[in-house]
C-alpha positions in Angstrom: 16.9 19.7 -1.9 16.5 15.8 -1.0 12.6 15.7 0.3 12.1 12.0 2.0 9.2 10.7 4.0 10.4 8.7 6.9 10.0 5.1 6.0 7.0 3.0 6.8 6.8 -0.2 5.9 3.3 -1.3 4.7 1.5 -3.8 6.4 0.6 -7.6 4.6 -2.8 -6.6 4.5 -1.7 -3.3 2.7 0.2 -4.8 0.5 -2.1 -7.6 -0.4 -4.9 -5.2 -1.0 -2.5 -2.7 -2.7 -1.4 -6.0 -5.6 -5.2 -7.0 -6.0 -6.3 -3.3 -6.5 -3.4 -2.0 -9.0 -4.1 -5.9 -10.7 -7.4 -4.4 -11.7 -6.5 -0.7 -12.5 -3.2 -1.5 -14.8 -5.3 -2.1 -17.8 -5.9 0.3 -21.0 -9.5 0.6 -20.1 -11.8 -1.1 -17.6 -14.5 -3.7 -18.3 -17.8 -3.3 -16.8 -16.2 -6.6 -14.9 -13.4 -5.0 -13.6 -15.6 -1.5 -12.7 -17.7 -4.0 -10.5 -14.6 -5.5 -8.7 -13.2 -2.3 -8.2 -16.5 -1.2 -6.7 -16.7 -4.1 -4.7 -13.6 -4.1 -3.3 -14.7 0.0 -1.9 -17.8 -1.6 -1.0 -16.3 -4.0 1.8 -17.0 -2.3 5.6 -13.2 -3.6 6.2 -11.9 -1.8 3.2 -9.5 1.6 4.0 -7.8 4.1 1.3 -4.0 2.7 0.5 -1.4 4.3 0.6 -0.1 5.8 -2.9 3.5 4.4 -3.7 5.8 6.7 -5.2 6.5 4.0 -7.7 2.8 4.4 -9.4 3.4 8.4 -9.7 3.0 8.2 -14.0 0.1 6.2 -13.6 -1.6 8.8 -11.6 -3.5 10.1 -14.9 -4.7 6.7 -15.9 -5.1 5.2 -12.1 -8.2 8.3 -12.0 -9.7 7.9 -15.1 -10.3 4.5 -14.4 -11.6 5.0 -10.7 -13.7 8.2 -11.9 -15.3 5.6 -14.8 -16.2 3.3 -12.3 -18.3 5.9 -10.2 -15.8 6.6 -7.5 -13.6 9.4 -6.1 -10.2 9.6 -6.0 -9.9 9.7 -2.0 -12.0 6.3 -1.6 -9.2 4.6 -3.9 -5.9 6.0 -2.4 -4.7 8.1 0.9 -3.3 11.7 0.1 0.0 11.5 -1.4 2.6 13.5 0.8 5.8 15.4 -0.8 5.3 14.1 -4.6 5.2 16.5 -7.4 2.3 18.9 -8.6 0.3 16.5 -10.9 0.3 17.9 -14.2 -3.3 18.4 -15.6 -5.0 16.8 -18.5 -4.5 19.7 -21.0 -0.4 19.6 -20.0 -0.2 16.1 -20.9 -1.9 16.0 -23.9 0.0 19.2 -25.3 3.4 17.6 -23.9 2.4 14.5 -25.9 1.7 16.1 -29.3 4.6 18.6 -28.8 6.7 14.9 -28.8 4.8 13.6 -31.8 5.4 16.5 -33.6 9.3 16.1 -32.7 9.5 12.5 -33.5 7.4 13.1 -36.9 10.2 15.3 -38.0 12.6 12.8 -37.1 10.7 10.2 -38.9 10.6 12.2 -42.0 14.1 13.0 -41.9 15.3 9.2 -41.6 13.1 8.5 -44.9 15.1 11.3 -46.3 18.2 10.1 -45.1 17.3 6.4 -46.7 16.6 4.5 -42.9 13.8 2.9 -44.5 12.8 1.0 -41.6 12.4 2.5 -38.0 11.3 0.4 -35.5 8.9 1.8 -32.8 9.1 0.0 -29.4 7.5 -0.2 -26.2 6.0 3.1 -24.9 6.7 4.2 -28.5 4.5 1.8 -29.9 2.0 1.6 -27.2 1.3 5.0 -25.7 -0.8 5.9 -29.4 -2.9 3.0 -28.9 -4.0 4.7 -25.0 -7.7 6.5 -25.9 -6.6 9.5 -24.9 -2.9 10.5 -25.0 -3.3 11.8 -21.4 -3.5 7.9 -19.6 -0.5 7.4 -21.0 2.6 9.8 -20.2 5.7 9.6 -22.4 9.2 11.7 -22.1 11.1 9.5 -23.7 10.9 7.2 -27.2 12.7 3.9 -28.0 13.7 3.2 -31.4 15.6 0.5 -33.3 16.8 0.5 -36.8 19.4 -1.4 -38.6 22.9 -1.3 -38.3 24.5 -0.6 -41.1 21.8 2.5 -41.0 23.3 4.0 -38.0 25.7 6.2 -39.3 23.3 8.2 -41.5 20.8 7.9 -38.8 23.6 9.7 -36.6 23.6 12.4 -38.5 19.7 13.3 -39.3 19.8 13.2 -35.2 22.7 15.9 -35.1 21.2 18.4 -38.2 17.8 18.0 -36.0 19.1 19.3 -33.1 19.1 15.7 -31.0 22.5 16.0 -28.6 23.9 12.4 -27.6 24.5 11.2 -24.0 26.2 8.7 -22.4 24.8 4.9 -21.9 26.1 2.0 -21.4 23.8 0.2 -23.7 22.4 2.1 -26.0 22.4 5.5 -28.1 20.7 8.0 -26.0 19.9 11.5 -27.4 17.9 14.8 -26.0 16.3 17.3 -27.1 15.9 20.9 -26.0 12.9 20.7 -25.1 13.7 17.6 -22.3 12.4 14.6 -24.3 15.1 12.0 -25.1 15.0 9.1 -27.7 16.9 5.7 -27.1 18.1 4.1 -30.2 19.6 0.8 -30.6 20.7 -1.3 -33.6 20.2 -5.4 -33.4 23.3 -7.1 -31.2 21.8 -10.5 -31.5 20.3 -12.9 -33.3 16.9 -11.8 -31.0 16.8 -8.5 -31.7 17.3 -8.9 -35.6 14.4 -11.3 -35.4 12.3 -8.3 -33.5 13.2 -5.7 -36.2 12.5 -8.4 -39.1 8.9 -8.9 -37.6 7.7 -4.9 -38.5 4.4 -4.4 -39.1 3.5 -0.9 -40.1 2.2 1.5 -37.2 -1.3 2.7 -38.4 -0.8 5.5 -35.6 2.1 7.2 -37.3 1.7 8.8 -40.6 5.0 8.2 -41.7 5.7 5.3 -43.8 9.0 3.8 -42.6 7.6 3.5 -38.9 7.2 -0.1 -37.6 5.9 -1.5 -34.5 6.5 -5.2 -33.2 3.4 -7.8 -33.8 1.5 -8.2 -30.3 3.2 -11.3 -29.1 6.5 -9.2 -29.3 5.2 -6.8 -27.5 4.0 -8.7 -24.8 7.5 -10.1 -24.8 9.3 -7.6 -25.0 7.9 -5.9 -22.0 7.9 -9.2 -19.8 11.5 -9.1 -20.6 11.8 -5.0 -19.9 10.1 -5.3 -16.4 12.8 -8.3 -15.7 14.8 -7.0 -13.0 11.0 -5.6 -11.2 11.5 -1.9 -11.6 7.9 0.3 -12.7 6.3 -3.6 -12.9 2.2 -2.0 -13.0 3.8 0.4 -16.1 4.9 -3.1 -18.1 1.5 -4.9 -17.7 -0.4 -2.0 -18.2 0.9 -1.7 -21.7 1.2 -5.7 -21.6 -2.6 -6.1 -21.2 -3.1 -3.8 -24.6 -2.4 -6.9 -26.0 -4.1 -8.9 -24.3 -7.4 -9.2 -25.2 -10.2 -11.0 -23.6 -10.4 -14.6 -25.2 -7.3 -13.9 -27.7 -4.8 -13.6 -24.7 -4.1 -17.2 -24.1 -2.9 -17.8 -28.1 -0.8 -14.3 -27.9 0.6 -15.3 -24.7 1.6 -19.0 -26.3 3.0 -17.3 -29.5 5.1 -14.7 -26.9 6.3 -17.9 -24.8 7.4 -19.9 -28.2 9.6 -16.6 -29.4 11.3 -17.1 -26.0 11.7 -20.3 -26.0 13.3 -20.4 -29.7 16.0 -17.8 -28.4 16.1 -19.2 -25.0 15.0 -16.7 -22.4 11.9 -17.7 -21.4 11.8 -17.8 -17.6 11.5 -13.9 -17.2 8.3 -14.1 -19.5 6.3 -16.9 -17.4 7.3 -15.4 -14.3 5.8 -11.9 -16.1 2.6 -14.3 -16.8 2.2 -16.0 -13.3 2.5 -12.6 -11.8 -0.3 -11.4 -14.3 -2.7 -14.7 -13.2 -2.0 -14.2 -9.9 -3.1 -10.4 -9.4 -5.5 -10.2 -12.4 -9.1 -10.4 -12.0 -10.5 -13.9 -13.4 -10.3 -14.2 -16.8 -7.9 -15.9 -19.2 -5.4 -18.3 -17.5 -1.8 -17.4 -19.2 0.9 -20.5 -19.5 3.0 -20.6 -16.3 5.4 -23.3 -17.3 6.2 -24.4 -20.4 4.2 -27.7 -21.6 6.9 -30.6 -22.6 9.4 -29.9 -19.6 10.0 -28.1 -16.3 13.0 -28.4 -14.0 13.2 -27.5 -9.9 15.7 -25.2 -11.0 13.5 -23.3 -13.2 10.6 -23.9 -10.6 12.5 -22.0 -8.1 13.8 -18.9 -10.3 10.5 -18.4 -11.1 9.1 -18.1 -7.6 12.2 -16.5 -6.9 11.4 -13.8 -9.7 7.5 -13.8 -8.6 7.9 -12.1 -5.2 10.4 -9.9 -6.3 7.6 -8.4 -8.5 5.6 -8.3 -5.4 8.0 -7.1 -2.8 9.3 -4.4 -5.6 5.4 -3.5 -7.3 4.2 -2.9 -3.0 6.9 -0.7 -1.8 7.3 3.0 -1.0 11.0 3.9 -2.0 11.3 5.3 -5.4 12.4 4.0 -8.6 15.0 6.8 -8.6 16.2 6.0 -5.0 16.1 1.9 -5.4 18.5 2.5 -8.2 20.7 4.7 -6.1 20.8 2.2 -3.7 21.2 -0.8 -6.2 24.0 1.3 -7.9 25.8 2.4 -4.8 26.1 -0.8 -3.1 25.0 -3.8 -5.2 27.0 -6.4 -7.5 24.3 -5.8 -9.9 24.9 -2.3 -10.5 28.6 -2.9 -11.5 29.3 -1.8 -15.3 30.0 -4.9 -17.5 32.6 -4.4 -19.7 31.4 -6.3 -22.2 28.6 -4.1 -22.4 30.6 -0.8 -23.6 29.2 2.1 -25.7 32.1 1.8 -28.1 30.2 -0.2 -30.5 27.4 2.3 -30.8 29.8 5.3 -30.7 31.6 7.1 -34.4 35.0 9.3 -33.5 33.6 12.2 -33.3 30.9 11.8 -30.8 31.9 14.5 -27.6 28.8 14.9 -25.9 29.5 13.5 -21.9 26.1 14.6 -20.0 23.2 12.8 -19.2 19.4 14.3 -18.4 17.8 15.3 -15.4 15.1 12.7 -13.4 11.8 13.7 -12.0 11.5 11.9 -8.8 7.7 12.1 -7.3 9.6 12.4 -3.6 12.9 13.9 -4.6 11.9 16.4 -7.1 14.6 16.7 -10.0 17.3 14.6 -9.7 20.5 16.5 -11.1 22.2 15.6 -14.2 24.1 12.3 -14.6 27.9 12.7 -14.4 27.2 16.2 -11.9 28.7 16.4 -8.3 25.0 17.0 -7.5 24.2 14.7 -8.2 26.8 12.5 -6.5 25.8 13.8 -3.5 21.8 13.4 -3.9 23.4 9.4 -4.2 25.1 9.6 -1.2 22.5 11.4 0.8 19.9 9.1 -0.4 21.9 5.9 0.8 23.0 7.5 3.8 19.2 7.9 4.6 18.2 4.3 4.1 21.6 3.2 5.4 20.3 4.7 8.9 16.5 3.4 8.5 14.7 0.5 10.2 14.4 -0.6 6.3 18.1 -1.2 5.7 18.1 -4.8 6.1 15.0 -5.1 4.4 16.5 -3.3 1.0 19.4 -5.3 1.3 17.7 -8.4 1.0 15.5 -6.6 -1.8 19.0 -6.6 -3.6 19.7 -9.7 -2.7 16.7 -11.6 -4.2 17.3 -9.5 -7.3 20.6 -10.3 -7.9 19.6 -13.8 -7.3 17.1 -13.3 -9.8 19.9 -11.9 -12.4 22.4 -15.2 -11.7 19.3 -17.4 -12.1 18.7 -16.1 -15.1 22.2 -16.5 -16.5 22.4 -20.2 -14.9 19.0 -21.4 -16.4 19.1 -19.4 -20.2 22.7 -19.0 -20.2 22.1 -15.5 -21.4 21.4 -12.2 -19.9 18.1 -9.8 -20.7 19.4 -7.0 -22.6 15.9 -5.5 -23.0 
């Protein structure tokens, strides 16, 4: 059953408050700084409870601790959040979270077994062990990347483990029973051979052939994930983990020269100037590079800048953006040249993707389901109909824009 608010736009000073308080909240943990700006900030005789975006609904867990650390309640931070899911408590979380360790242990094992010496753990992967608690950090899904010419025996250790494989255009995406799904990829370029080369070992996994990118990969890699402005406050949440205090500025250099050596470095100082702008004061990241700067580039990074802003202050959904975005944009259009017949063997058959929790549609059928087709239709249908039509449109506009720009300026696409 499709359950939508009617849609409100929020107001500047909304939004403006709304950037400045999740600046301070998307962090790991909370300085005794940043608990006195958030206090401050309740303080004010002008200051009301914002609203609570459907786009922050994983971050509820973390968003609370941090605001119950900090000597406030809950309802002083944010208004009550109409027609989003039950949240799930802490003991839920935690036991979800070892029941997917415990999965991806297994796995790990099995790989060594199976002679993938070298599995590398990325983004929430890699970060969510480094969380001090495994509740501020919720996780359904794992990304993995090992070699290629690993892939076929790493195929079949998924199969005898009861992993089925789905459909994606980019990648190998596999599901368990139990709901949680692992994305695996193999190096395509000369980038992503460079990431897997630069393995560290995890010291949060116990097996031996687990990796984890160095932090200036990791900072990179999710500037370039949170590219397109989708779940922005998730990326510099796990961004700021490394991050730290005085040693941000080098990381943030070392992240910027990776870029720059492979070419795609405008999505990362847009990443940064977003950071500096809705960050409390503290270290200044680069945001332009040092030797030269263009207009062009100038512009695609202001242009990439507010659509962070207009995307990380909205109220639609991540799940209904993308129907939109699908459904009616250029951007959404399949790239052939991006085909899943170079991850795929002959006898893969499985055709069915996963179901979405959505915090204001509930599940979201199956990918590939007439159900699901319809939930698409009836979701663009409502915003074709809104006040905010025009306003999404140019949303898709300016990120599309954003896409080209990237393309004209790198002359490559982010495949992150």
């Amino acid at each position: 059953m499709l359950r939508m608010k009617p849609i409100v736009p929020l107001e500047p000073a909304e939004q403006s408050g709304l950037l400045k308080l999740c600046g301070i909240l998307s962090r790991p943990e909370l300085t005794e700084e940043h608990q006195q700006s958030l206090r401050g900030m309740v303080a004010d005789a002008r200051w009301r409870p914002l609203s609570f975006l459907s786009s922050l609904d994983m971050l509820v867990p973390l968003y609370r601790h941090h605001i119950t650390r900090a000597g406030l309640e809950w309802e002083q931070v944010f208004c009550y959040r109409e027609y989003v899911r039950p949240e799930p408590s802490t003991a839920e979380l935690v036991s979800r979270w070892y029941q997917l360790r415990g999965l991806l242990e297994e796995l790990f094992a099995g790989l060594a077994a199976a002679g993938v010496d070298q599995v590398l753990a990325v983004k929430g992967t890699a970060t969510a062990p480094l969380y001090s608690s495994p509740a501020l950090r919720q996780m359904c899904d794992a990304d993995l990347m090992i070699p290629a010419d690993m892939q076929d025996a790493a195929l079949d250790v998924f199969e005898r483990l009861g992993w089925a494989e789905q459909n994606s255009a980019t990648s190998l995406n596999f599901r368990h029973q139990s709901g949680f799904m692992i994305d695996l990829k193999v190096p395509r370029n000369p980038c992503e051979e460079e990431l897997l080369a630069s393995g560290v070992p995890h010291t949060s996994w116990e097996a031996e052939n687990v990796m984890c990118p160095p932090p200036a990969w990791q900072v990179l890699i999710h500037a370039w994930h949170t590219s397109d402005g989708m779940r922005v406050w998730r990326d510099v949440c796990d961004a700021h983990m490394f991050l730290p205090g005085e040693d941000a500025r080098c990381v943030a250099d070392e992240a910027l020269a990776i870029a720059r050596r492979h070419d795609h470095f405008l999505p990362v100082i847009s990443f940064f100037r977003f950071l500096n702008a809705h960050s409390p004061a503290g270290a200044r990241l680069p945001g332009r590079l040092p030797d030269e700067w263009s207009d062009q580039q100038e512009a695609h990074c202001r242009r990439q800048v507010t659509l962070f802003e207009k995307l990380a202050a909205d109220r639609i959904s991540v799940v209904a953006y993308n129907f939109l975005r699908l459904s009616l944009s250029p951007i959404g259009r399949r790239d052939p040249a991006r085909s899943t017949a170079r991850y795929r063997r002959p006898r893969t058959t499985s055709n069915r993707g996963w179901a979405e929790r959505d915090p204001e549609m509930g599940t979201v059928p199956r990918a590939g389901t007439l159900r699901r087709q319809f939930l698409k239709a009836r979701v663009v249908l409502h915003y074709f109909f809104s006040p905010q039509w025009g306003h999404y449109r140019r949303l898709m506009k300016l990120q599309r824009e954003v896409k080209l720009g990237s393309r004209e300026t790198s002359g490559r696409e982010n495949t992150h």
